[in-house]
C-alpha positions, 0 to 999 in steps of 0.5 A: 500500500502506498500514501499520498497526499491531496490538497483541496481549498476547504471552501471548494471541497473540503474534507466534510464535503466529502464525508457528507457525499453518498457513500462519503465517496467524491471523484477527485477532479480537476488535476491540470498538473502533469506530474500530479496526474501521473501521481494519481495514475500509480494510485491503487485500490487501497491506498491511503491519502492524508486531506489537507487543506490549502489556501486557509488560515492554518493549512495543513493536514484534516483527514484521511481518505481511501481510494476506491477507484483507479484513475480514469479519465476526467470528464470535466476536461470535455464537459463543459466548454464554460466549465473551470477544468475545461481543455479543449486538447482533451476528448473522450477519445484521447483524454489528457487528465485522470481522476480517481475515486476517495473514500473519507476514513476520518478527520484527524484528532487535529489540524497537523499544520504546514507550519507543525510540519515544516518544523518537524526535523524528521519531515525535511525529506517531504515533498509538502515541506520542500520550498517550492513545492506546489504540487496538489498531489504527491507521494508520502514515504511509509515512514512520514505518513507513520511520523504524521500520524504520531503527531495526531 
């Protein structure tokens, strides 16, 4: 098994959005970053990802989702011509971007923020801690995702 982590802005979808949908079960969509899809391609069924929100006032890591499903293509590339996360380089028959599919686990005890984490001597490798570092998803060693969870 493998763990990731994805950022989300919690006013756009946040970790509640995702526990308050059917099944508490979201497509993760709208990855316009090559790299970050190609993260989400070596997703597997059952893989664990820590949520952590961006873009607020103390950013960091809320929760733990599961993927249920393997990428696949995102539709909203194709969709909707109006649409946020439109390409028009995408098409049903040559799709540019996946998604894949979370399950909400648990919030976390608390909010481990970036500021926490950029402190810990022990997360200097994390990719999230890296200056620089921008991705919306991205790996997590064993080790990190085992050191994070201690700070629960």
């Amino acid at each position: 098994m493998a763990h990731w982590l994805m950022k989300s802005e919690p006013d756009v979808f946040g970790i509640d959005h995702l526990a308050a949908r059917p099944n508490q079960t979201e497509g993760w969509d709208g990855v316009r970053n090559y790299q970050a899809r190609n993260f989400m391609r070596a997703m597997k069924t059952g893989d664990l990802v820590f949520f952590y929100h961006s873009n607020t006032t103390i950013p960091g890591i809320v929760g733990i989702a599961e993927v249920v499903r393997e990428a696949y293509p995102d539709h909203t590339a194709w969709d909707n011509p109006e649409g946020k996360y439109f390409d028009p380089a995408s098409t049903p028959d040559k799709p540019r971007w996946d998604m894949v599919d979370l399950r909400y686990v648990r919030h976390l005890g608390r909010v481990i923020s970036l500021t926490e984490l950029k402190a810990n001597p022990e997360l200097t490798d994390m990719p999230l801690v890296r200056k620089g570092s921008r991705l919306s998803v991205m790996p997590v060693s064993h080790e990190d995702w085992q050191t994070i969870l201690n700070l629960e």
